[in-house]
N, C-alpha and C positions, 0 to 999 in steps of 0.2 A: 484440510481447509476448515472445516468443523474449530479447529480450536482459536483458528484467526477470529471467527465470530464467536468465539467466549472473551474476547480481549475487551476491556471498558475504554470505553471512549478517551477517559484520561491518559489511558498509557498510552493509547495511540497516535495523541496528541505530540505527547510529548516525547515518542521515539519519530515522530515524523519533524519535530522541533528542534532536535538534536545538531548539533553539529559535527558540519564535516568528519569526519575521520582522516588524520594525515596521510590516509595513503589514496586518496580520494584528488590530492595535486599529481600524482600518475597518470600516467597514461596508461587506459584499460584496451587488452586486446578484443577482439570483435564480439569473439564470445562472452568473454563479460560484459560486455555494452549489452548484446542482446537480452542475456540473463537478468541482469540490472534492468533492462526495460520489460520484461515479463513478469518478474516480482513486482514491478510499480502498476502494473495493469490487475493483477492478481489483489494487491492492495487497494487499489480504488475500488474496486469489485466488493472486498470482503466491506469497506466500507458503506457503499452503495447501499449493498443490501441488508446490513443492518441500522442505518438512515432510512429503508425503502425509500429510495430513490430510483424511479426511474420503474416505479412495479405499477402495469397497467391495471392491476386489478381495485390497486385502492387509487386509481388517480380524482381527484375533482371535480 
């Protein structure tokens, strides 16, 4: 997880800016859904916390 917060903000941008992938009009079984929605929570996360967002210790 370490290396998702060495990623600069512009790559991130723009792998989250990307487009689709053709296999992305499939239809994914459960476990890829699940998977796919874990890596998207794990992503906001790596986000978050290199934004500090949401860190009570420097809040305002």
């Amino acid at each position: 997880m370490s290396s998702l917060l060495r990623l600069r903000p512009s790559a991130v941008l723009r792998a989250l800016s990307a487009p689709p992938l053709a296999a992305e009009s499939k239809p994914r079984s459960l476990s890829a859904q699940w998977a796919l929605g874990v890596s998207h929570i794990l992503v906001v996360g790596a986000i978050a916390k290199v934004l500090n967002i949401g860190d009570r210790d420097s809040a305002i």
